[in-house]
mmCIF file of the N, C-alpha and C atoms, coordinates in Angstrom:
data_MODEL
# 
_entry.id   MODEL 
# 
loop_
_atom_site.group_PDB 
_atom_site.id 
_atom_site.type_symbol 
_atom_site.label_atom_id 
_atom_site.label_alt_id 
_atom_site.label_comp_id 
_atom_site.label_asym_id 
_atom_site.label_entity_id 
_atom_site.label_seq_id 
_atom_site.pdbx_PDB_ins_code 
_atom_site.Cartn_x 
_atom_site.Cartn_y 
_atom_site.Cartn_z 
_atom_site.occupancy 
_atom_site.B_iso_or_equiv 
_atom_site.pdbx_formal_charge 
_atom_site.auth_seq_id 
_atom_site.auth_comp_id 
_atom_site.auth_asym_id 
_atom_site.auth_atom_id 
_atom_site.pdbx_PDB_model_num 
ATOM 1   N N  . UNK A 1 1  ? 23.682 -44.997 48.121  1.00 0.00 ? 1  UNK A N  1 
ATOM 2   C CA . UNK A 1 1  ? 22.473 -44.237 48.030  1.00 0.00 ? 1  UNK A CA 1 
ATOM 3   C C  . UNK A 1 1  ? 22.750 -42.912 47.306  1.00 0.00 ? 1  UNK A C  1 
ATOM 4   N N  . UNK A 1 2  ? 22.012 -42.885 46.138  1.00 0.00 ? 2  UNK A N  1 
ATOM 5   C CA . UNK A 1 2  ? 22.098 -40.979 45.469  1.00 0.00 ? 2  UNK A CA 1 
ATOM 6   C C  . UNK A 1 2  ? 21.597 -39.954 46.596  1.00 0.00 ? 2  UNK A C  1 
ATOM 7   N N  . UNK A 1 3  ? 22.449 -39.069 46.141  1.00 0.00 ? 3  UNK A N  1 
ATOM 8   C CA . UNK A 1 3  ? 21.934 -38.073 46.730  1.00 0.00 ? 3  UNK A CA 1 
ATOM 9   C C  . UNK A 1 3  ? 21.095 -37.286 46.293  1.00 0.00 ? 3  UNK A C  1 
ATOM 10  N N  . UNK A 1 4  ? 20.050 -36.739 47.158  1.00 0.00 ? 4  UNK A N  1 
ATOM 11  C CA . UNK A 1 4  ? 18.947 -36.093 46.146  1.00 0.00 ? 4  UNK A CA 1 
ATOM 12  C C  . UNK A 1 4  ? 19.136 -34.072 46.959  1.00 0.00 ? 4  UNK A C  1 
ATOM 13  N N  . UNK A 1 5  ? 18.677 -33.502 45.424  1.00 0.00 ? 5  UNK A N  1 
ATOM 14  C CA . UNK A 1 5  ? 18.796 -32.368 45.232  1.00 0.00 ? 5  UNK A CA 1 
ATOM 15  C C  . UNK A 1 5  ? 17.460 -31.547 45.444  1.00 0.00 ? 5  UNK A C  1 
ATOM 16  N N  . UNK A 1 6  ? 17.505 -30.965 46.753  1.00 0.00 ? 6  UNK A N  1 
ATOM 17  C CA . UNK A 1 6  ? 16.032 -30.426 46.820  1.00 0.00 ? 6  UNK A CA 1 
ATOM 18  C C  . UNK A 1 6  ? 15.898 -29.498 45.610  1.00 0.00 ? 6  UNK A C  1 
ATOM 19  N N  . UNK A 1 7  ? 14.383 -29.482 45.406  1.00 0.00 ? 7  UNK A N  1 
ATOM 20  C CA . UNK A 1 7  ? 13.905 -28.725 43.758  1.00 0.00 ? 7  UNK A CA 1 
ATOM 21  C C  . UNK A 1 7  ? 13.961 -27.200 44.105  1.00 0.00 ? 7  UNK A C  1 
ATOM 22  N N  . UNK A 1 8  ? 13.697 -26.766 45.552  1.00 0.00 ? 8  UNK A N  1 
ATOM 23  C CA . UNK A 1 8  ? 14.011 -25.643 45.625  1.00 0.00 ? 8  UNK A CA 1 
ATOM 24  C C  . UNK A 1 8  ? 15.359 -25.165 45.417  1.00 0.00 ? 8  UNK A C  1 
ATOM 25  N N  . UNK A 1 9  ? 16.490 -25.844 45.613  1.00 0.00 ? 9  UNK A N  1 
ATOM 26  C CA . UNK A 1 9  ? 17.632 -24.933 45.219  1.00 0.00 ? 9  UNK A CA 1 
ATOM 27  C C  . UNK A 1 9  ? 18.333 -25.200 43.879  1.00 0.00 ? 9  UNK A C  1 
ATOM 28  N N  . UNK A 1 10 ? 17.675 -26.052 43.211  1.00 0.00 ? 10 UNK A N  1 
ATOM 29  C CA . UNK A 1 10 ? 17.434 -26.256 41.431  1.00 0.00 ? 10 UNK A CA 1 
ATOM 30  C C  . UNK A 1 10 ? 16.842 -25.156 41.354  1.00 0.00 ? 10 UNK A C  1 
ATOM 31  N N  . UNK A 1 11 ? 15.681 -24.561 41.628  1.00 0.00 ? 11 UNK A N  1 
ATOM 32  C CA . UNK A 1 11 ? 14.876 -23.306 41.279  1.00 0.00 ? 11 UNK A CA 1 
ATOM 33  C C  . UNK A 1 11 ? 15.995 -22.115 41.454  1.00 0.00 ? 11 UNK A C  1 
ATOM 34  N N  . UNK A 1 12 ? 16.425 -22.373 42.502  1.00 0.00 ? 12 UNK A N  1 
ATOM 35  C CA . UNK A 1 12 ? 17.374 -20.577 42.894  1.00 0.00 ? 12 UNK A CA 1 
ATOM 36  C C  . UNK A 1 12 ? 18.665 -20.961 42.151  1.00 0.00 ? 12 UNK A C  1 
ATOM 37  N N  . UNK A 1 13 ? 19.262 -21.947 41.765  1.00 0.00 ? 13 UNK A N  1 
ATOM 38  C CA . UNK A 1 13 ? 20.271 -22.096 41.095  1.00 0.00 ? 13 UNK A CA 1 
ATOM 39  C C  . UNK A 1 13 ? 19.996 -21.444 39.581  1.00 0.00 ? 13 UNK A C  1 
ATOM 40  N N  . UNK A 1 14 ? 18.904 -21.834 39.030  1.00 0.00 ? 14 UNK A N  1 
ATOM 41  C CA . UNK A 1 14 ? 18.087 -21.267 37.709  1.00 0.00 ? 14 UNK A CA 1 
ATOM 42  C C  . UNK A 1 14 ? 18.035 -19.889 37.947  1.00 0.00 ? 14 UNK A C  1 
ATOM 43  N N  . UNK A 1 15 ? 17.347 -19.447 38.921  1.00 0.00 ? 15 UNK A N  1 
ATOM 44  C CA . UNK A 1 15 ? 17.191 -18.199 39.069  1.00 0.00 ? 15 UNK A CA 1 
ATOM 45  C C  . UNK A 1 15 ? 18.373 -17.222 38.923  1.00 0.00 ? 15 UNK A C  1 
ATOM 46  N N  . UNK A 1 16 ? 19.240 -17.661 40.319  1.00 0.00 ? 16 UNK A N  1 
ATOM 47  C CA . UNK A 1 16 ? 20.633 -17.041 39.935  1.00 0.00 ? 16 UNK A CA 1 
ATOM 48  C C  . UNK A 1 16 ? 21.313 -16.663 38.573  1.00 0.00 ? 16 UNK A C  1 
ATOM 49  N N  . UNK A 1 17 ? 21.068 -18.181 37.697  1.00 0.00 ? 17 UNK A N  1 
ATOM 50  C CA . UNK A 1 17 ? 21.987 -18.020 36.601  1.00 0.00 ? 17 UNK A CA 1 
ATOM 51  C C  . UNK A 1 17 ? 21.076 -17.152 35.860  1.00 0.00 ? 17 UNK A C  1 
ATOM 52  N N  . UNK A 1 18 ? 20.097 -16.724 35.819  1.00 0.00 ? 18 UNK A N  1 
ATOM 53  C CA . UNK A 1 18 ? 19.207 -15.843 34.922  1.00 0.00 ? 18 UNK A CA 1 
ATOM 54  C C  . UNK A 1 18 ? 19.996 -14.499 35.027  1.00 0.00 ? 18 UNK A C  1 
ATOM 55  N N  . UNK A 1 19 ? 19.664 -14.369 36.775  1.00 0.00 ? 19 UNK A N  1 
ATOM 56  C CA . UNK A 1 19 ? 20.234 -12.996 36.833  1.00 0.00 ? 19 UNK A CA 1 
ATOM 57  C C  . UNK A 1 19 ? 21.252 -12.724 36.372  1.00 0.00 ? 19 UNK A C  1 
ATOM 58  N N  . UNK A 1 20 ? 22.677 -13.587 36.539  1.00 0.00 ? 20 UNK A N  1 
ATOM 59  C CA . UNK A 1 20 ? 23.642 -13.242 35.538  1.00 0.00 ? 20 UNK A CA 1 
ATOM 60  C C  . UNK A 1 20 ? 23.857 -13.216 34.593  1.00 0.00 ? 20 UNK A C  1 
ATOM 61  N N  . UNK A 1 21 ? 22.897 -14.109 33.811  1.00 0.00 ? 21 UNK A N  1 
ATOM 62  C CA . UNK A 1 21 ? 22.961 -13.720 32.280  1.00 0.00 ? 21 UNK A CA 1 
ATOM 63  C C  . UNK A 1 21 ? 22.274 -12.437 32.033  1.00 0.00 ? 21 UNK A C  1 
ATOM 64  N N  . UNK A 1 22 ? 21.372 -11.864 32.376  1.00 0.00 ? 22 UNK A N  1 
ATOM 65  C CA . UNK A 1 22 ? 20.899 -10.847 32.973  1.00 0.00 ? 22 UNK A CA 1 
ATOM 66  C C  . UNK A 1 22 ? 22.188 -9.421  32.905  1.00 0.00 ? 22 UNK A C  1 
ATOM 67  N N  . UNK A 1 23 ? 22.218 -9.139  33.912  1.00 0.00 ? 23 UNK A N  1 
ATOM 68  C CA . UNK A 1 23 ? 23.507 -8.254  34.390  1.00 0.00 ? 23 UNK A CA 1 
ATOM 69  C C  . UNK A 1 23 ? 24.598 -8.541  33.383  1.00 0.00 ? 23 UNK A C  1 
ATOM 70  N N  . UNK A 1 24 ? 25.174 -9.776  32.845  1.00 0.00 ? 24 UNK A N  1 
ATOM 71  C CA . UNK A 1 24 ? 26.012 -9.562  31.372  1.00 0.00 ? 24 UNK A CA 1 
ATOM 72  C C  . UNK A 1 24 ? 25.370 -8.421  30.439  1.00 0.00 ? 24 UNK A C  1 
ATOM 73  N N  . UNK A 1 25 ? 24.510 -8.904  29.614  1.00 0.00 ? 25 UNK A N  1 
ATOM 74  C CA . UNK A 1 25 ? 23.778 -8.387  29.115  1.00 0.00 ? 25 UNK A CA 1 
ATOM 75  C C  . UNK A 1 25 ? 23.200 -6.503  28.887  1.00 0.00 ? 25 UNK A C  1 
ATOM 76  N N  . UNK A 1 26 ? 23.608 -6.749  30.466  1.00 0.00 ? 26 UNK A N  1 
ATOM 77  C CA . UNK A 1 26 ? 23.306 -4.902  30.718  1.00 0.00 ? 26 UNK A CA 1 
ATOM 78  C C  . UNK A 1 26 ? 24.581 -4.427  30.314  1.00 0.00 ? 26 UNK A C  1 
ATOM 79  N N  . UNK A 1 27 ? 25.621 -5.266  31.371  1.00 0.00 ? 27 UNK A N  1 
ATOM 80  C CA . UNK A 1 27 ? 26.697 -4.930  31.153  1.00 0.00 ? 27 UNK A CA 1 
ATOM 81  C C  . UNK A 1 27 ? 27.206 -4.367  29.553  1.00 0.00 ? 27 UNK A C  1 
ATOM 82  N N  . UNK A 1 28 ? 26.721 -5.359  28.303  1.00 0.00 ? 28 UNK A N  1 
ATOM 83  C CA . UNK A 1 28 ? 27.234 -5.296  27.090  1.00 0.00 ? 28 UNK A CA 1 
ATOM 84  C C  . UNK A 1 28 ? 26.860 -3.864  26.448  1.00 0.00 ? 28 UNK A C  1 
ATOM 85  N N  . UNK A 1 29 ? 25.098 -3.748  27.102  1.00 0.00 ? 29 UNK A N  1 
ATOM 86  C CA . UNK A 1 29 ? 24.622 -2.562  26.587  1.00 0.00 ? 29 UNK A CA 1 
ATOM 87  C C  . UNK A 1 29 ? 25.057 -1.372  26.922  1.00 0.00 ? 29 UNK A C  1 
ATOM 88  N N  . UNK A 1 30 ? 25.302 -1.544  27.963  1.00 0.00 ? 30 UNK A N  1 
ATOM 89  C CA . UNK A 1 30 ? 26.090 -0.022  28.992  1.00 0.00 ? 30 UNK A CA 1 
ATOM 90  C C  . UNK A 1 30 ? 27.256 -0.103  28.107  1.00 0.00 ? 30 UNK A C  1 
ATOM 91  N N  . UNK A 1 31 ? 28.148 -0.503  27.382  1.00 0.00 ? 31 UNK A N  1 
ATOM 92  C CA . UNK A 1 31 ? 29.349 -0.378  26.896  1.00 0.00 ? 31 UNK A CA 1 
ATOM 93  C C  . UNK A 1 31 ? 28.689 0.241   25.084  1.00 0.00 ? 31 UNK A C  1 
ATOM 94  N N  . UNK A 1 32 ? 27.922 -0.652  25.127  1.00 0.00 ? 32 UNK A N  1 
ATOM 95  C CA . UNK A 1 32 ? 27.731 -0.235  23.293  1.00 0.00 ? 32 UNK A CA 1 
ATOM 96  C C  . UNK A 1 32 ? 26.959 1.014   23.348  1.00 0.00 ? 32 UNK A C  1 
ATOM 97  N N  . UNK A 1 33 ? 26.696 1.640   24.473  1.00 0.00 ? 33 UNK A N  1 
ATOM 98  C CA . UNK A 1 33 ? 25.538 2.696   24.040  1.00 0.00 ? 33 UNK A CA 1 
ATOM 99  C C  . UNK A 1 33 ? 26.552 3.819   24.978  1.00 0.00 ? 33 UNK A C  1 
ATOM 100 N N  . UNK A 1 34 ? 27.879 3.408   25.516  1.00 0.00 ? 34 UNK A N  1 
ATOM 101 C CA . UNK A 1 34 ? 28.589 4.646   26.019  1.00 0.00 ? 34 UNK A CA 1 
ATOM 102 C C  . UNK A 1 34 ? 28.795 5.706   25.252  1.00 0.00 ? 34 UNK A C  1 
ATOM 103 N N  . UNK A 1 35 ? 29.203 5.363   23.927  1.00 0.00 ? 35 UNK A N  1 
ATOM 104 C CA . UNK A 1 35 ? 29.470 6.591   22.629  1.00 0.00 ? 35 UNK A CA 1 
ATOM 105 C C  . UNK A 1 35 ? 28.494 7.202   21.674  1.00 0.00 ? 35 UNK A C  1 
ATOM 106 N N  . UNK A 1 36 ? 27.307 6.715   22.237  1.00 0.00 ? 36 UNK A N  1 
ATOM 107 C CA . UNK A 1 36 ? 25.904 7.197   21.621  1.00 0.00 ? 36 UNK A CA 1 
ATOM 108 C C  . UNK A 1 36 ? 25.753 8.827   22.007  1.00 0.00 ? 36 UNK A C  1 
ATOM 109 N N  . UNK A 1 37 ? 25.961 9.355   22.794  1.00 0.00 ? 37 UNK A N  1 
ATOM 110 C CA . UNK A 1 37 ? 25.718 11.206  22.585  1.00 0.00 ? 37 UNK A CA 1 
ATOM 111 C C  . UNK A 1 37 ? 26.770 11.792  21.878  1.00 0.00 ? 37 UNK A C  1 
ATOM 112 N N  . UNK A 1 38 ? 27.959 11.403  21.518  1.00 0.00 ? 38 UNK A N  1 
ATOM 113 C CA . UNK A 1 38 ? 29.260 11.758  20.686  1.00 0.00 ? 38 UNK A CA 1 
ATOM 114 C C  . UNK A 1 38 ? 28.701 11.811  19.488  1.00 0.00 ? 38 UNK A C  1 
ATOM 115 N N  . UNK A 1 39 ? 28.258 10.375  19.481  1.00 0.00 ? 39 UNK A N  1 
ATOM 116 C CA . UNK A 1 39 ? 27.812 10.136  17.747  1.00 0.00 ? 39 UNK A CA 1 
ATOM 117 C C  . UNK A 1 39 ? 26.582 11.282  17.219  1.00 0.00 ? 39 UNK A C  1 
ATOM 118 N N  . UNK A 1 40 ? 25.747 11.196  18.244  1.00 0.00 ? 40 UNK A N  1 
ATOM 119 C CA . UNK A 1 40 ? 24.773 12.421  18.513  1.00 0.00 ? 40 UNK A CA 1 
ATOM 120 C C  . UNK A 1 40 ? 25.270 13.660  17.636  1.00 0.00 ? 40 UNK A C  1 
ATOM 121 N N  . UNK A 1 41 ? 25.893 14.163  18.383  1.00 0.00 ? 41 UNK A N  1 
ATOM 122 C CA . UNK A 1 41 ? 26.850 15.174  18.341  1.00 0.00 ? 41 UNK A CA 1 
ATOM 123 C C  . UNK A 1 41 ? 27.656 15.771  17.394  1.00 0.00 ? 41 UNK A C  1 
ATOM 124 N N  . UNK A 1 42 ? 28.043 14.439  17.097  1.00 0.00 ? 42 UNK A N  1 
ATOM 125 C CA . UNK A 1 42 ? 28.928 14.269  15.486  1.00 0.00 ? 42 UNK A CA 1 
ATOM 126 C C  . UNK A 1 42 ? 27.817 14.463  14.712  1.00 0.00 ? 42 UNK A C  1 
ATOM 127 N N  . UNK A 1 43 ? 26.739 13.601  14.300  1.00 0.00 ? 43 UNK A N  1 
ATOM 128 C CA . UNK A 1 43 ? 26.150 14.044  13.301  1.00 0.00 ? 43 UNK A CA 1 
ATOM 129 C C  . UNK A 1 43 ? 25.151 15.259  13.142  1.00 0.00 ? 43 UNK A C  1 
ATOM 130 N N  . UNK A 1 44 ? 25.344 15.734  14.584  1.00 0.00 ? 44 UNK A N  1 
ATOM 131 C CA . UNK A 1 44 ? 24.481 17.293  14.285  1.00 0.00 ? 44 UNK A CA 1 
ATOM 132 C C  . UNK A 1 44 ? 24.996 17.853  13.990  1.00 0.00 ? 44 UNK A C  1 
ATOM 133 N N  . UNK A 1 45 ? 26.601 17.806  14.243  1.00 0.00 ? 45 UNK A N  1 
ATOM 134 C CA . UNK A 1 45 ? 27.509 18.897  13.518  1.00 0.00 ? 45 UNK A CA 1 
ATOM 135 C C  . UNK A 1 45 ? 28.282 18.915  11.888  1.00 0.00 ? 45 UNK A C  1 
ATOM 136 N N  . UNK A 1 46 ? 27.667 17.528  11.467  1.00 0.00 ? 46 UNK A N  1 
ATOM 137 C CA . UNK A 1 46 ? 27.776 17.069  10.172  1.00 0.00 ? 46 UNK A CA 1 
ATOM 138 C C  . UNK A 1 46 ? 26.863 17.905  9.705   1.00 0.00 ? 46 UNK A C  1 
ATOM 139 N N  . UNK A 1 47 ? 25.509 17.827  9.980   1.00 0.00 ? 47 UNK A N  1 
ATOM 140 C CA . UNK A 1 47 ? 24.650 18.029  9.476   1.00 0.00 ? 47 UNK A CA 1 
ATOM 141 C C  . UNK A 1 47 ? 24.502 19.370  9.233   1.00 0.00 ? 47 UNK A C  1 
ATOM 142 N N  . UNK A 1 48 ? 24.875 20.140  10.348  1.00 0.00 ? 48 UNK A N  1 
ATOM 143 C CA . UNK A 1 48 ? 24.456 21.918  9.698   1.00 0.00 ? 48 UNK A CA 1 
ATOM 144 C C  . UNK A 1 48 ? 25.763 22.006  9.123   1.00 0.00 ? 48 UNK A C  1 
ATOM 145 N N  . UNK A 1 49 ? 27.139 21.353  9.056   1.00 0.00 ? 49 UNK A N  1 
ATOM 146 C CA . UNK A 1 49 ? 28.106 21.806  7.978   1.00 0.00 ? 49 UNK A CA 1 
ATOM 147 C C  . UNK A 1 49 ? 27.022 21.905  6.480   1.00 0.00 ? 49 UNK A C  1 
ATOM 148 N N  . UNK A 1 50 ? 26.807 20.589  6.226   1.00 0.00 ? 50 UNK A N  1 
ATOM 149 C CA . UNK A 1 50 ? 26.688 20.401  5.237   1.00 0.00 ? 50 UNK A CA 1 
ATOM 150 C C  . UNK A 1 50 ? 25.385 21.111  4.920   1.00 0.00 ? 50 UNK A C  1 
ATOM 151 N N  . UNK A 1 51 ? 24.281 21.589  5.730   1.00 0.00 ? 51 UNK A N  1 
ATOM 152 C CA . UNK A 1 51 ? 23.058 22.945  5.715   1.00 0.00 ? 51 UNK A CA 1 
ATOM 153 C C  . UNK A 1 51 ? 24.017 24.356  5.291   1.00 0.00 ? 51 UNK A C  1 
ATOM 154 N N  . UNK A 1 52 ? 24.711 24.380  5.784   1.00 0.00 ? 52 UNK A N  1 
ATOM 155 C CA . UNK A 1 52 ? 25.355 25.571  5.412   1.00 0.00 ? 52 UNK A CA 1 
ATOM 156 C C  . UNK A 1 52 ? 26.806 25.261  4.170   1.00 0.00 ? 52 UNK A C  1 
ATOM 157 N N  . UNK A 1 53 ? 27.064 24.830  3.747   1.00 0.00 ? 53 UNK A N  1 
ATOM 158 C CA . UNK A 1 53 ? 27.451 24.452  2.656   1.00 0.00 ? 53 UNK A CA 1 
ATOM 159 C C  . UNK A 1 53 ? 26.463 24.376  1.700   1.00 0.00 ? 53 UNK A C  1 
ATOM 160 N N  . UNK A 1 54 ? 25.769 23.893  1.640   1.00 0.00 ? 54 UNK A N  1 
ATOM 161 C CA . UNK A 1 54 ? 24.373 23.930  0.317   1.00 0.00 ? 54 UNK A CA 1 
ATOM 162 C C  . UNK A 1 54 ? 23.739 25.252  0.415   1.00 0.00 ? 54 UNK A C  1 
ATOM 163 N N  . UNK A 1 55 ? 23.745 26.118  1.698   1.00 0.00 ? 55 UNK A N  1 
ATOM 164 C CA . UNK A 1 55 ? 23.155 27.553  1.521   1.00 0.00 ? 55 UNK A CA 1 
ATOM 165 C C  . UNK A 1 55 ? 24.348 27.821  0.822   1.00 0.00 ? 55 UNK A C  1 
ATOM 166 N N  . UNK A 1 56 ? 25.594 28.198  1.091   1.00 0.00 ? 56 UNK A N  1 
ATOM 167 C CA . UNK A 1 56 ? 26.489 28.644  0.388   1.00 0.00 ? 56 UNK A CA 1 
ATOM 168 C C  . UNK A 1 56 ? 26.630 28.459  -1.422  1.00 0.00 ? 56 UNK A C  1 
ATOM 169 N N  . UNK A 1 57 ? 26.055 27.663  -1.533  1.00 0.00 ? 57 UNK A N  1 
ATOM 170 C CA . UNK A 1 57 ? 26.521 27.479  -2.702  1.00 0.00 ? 57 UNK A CA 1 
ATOM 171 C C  . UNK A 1 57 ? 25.499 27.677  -4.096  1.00 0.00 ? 57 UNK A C  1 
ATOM 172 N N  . UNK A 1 58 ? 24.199 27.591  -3.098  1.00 0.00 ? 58 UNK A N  1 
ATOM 173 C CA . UNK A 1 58 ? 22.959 27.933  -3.743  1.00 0.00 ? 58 UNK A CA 1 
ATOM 174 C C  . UNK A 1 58 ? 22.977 29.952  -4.069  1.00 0.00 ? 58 UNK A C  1 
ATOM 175 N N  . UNK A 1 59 ? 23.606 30.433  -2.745  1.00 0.00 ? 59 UNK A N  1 
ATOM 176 C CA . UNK A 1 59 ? 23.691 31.738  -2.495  1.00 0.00 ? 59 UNK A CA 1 
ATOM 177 C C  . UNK A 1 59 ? 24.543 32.074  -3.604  1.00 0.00 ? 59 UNK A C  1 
ATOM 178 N N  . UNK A 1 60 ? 26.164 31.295  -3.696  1.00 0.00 ? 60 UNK A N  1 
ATOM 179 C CA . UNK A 1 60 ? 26.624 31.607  -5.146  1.00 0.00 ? 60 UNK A CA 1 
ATOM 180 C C  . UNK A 1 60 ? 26.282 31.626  -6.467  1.00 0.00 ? 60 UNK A C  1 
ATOM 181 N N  . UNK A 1 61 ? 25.218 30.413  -6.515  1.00 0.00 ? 61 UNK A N  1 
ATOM 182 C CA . UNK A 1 61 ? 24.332 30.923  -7.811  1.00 0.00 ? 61 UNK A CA 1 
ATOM 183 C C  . UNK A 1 61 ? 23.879 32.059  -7.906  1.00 0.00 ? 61 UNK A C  1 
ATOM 184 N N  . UNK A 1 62 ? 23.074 32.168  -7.125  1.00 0.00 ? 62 UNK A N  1 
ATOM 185 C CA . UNK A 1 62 ? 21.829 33.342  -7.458  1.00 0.00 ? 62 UNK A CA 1 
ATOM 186 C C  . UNK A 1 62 ? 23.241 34.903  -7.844  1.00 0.00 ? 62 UNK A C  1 
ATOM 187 N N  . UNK A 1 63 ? 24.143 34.670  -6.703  1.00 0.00 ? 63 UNK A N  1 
ATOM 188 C CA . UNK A 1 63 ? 24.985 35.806  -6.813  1.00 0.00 ? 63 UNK A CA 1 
ATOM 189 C C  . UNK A 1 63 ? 25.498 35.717  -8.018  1.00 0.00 ? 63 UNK A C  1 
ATOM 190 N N  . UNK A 1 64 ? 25.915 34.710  -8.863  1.00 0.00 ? 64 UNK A N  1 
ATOM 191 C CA . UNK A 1 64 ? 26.479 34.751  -9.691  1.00 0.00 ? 64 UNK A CA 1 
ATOM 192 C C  . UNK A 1 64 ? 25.156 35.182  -10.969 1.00 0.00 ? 64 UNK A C  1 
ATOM 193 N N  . UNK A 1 65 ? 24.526 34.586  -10.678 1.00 0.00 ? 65 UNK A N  1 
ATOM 194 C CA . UNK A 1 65 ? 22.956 34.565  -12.008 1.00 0.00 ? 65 UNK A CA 1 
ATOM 195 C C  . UNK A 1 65 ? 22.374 36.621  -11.887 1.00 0.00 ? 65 UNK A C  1 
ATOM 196 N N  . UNK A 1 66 ? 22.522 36.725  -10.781 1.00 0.00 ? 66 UNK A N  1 
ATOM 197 C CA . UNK A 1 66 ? 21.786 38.074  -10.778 1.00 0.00 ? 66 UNK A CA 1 
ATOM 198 C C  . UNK A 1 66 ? 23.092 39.209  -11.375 1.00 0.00 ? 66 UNK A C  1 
ATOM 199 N N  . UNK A 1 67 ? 24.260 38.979  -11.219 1.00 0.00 ? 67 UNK A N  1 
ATOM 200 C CA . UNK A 1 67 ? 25.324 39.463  -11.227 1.00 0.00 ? 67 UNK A CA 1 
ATOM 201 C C  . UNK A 1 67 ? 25.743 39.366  -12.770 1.00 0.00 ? 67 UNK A C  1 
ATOM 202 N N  . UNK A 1 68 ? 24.706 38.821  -13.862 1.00 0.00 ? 68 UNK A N  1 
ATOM 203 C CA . UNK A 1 68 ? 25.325 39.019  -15.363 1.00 0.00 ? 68 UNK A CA 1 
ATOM 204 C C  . UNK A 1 68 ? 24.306 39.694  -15.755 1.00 0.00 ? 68 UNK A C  1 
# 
């Protein structure tokens, strides 16, 4: 005689495996988005280098243009 598989714990077996694919998933994101305020960070401080490098250099024109 087969044995039969009540449908309710087919349902929570499904269920279960959701949740863990689930919780992987977070898991992956919690890792890829750990270095996201660094990067932040990094490129704000890229960014006014290079704001203040282009003032600088614009400023040397004019200094240089008013200066002949």
């Amino acid at each position: 005689m087969a044995t039969q598989i009540d449908p309710k714990e087919i349902d929570l077996q499904e269920q279960m495996a959701s949740i863990r694919r689930h919780m992987a998933e977070i898991d992956q994101r919690q890792i890829e988005t750990k270095f996201e305020p660094r990067k932040f960070w990094l490129s704000a401080v890229a960014t006014a280098a290079g704001l203040l490098g282009a003032g600088a250099a614009i400023g040397g024109v004019f200094v240089n243009y008013l200066g002949n």
